[in-house]
C-alpha positions as CSV (number, residue, x, y, z in Angstrom):
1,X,21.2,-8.1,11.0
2,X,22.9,-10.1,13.8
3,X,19.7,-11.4,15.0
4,X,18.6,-12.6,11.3
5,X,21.7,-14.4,10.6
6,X,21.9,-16.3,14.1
7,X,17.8,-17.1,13.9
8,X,19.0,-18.9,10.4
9,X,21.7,-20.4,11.4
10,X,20.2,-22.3,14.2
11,X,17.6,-23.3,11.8
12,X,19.9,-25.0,9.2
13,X,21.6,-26.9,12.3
14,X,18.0,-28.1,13.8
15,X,16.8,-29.3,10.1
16,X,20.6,-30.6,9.5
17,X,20.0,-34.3,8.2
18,X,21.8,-37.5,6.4
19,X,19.8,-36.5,3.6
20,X,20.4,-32.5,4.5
21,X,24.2,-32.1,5.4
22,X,24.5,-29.1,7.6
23,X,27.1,-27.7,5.2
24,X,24.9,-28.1,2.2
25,X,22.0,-26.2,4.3
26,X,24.2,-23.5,5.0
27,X,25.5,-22.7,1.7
28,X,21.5,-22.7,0.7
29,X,20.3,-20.3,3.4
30,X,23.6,-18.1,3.2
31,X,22.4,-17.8,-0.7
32,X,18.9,-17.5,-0.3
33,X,19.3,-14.6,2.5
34,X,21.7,-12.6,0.3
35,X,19.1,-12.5,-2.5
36,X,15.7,-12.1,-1.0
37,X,15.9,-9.1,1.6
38,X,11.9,-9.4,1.9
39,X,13.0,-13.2,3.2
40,X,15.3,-11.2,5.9
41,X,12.5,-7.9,6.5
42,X,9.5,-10.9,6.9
43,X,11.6,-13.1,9.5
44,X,12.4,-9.4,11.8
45,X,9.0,-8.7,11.2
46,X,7.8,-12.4,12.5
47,X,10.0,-12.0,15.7
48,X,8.3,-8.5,16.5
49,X,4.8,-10.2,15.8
50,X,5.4,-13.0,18.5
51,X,7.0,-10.9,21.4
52,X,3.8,-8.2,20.8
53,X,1.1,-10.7,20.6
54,X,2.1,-13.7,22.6
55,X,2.1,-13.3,26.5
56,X,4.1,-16.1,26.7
57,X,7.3,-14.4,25.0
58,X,10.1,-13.4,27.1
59,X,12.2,-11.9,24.9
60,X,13.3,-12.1,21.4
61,X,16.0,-14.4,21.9
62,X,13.7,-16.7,24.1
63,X,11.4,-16.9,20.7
64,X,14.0,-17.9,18.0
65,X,15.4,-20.4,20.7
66,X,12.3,-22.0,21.8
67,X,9.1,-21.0,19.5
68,X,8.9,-24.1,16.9
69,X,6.4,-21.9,15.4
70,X,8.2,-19.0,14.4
71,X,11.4,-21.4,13.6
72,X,8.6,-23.6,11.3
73,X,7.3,-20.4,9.6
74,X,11.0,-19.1,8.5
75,X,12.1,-22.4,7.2
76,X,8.6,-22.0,5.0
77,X,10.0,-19.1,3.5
78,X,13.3,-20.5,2.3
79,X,11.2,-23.7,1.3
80,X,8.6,-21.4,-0.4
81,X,11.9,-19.7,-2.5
82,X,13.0,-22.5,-3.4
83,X,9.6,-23.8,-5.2
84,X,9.2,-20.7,-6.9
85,X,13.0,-21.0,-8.3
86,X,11.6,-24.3,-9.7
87,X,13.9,-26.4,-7.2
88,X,10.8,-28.4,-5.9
89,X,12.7,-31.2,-4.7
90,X,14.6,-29.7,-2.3
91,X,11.7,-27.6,-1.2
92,X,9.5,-31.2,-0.7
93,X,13.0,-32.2,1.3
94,X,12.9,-29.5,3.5
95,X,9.2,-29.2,4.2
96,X,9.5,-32.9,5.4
97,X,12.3,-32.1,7.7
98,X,10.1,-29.7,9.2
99,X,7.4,-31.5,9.6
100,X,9.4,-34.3,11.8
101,X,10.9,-31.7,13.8
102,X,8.6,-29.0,14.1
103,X,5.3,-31.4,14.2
104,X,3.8,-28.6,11.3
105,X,3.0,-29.5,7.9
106,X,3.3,-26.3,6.0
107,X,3.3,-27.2,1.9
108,X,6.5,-25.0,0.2
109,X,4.2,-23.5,-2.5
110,X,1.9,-22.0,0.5
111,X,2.5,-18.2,0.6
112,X,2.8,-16.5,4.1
113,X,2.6,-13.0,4.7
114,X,4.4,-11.2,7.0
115,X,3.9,-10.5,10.9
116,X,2.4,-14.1,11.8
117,X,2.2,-15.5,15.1
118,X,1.5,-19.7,15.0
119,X,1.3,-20.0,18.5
120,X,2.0,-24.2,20.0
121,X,1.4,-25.2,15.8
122,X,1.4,-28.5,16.8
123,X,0.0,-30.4,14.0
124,X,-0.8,-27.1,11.9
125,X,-1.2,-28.2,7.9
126,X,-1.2,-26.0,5.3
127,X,-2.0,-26.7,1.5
128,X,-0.3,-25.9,-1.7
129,X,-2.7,-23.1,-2.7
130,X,-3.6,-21.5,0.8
131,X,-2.3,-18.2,0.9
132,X,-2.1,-16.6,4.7
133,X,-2.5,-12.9,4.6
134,X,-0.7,-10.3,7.2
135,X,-1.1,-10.3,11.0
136,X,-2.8,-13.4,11.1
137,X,-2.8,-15.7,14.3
138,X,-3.2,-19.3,14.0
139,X,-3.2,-21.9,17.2
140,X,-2.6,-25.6,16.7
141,X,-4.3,-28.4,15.2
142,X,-5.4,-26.3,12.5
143,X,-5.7,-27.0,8.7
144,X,-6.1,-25.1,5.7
145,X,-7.0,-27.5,3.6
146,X,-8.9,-28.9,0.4
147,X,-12.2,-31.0,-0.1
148,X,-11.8,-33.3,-2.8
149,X,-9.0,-35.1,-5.2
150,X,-9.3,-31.9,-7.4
151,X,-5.9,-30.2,-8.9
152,X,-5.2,-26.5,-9.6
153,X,-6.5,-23.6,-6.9
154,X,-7.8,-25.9,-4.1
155,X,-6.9,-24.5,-0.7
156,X,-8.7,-21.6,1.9
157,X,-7.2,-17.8,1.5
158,X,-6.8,-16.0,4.6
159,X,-7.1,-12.2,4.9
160,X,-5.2,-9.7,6.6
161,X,-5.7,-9.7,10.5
162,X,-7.4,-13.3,10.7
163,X,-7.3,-14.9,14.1
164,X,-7.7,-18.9,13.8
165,X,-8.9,-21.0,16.6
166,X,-7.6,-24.5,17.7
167,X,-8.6,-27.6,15.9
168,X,-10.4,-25.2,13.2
169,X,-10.2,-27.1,9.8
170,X,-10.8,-24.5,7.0
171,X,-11.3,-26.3,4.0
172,X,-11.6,-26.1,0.0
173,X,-10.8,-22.6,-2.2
174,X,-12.8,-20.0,0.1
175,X,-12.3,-16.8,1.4
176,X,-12.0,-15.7,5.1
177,X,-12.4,-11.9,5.2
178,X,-10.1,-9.6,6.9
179,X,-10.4,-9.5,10.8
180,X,-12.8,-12.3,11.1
181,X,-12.4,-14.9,14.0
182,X,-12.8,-18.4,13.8
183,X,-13.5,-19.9,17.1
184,X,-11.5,-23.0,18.0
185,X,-13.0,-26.6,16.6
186,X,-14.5,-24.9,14.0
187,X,-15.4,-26.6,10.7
188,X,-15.4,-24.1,7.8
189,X,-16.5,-24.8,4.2
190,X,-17.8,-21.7,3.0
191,X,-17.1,-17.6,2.3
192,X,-16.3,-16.0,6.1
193,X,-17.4,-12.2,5.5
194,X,-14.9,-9.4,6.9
195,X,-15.1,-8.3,10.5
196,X,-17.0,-11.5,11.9
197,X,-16.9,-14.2,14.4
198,X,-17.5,-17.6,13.3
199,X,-17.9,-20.4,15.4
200,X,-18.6,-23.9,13.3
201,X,-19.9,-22.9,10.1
202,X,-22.5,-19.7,11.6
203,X,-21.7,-16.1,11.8
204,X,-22.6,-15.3,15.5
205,X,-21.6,-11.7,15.0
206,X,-20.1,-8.6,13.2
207,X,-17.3,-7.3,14.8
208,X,-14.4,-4.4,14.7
209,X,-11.0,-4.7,13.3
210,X,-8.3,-4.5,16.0
């Protein structure tokens, strides 16, 4: 529980703004974090994900501190609350903040499941429709994104135990089965099957689930 709280409150003080008074920020997240346990259980689960799957990770404390990717991914979630309580403004207001402090462009209606690892994210965009299953890596310079001016269900959805190379742009309402890998500067416009490697837009081969 100690953890949780100090991993929020250094994000409210990072995204603290003219326009986002740290006091107003605080009384938010404080509000948010006492409704939504899953909010809480995702961001633990987050900070195990990172220290088991990145190399790089000293300890946990040297992720919340220094990992703009794990700090990007649990401001999404109280963003993400707040567009499904129907405050959309303030969720816009946040996601911007993030995005000029973080470098990561993550839309607040995106849903993120738990035990993600966005290692570097530099430059990582997300649409309003994507959905990122569980256990699912993504490196920078990646985006999920659409392929036209079209409204409604318009971004890619990510299975459980997807790995995403660098500079891969995933794009329109498709499906990229679970434990597929997409290899880095990969362009993606159609239905990735379960279990396989992709690199460009080709199947190169079926693989196993880790």
């Amino acid at each position: 529980m100690f953890i949780t709280v100090a991993v929020f409150n250094f994000i409210y003080v990072l995204l603290s703004s003219a326009s986002l008074p740290s006091n107003t920020l605080f009384d938010l997240f404080v509000g948010i974090l006492k409704s939504d346990q899953e909010i809480m259980d995702s961001m633990k689960d987050n900070l195990k994900a990172v220290k088991e799957r990145d190399p790089a990770c000293i300890n946990h404390v040297h992720c919340f501190l220094n990992f703009k990717g794990f700090l990007a991914c649990q401001s999404h979630r109280v963003a993400h609350k707040l567009w499904l309580q129907g405050r959309k403004v303030l969720a816009v207001m946040i996601q911007n903040r993030v995005s000029e402090i973080f470098a990561v462009g993550i839309h607040p209606g995106a849903k993120i499941g738990s035990r993600i690892l966005l290692d570097h994210v530099t430059r990582l965009v997300v649409g309003e429709t994507a959905v990122i299953g569980n256990i699912v890596s993504i490196l920078h310079s990646v985006t999920l994104g659409g392929t036209d001016k079209a409204s409604g269900d318009r971004h890619p959805k990510i299975g459980d135990g997807v790995l995403i190379g660098s500079g891969t742009c995933i794009l329109g309402n498709i499906k990229v089965g679970e434990c597929a890998k997409i290899g880095a500067g990969s362009v993606v416009i159609k239905y990735v099957p379960p279990r396989t490697t992709v690199v460009s837009d080709f199947v190169i081969f079926y693989d196993v689930c880790i």
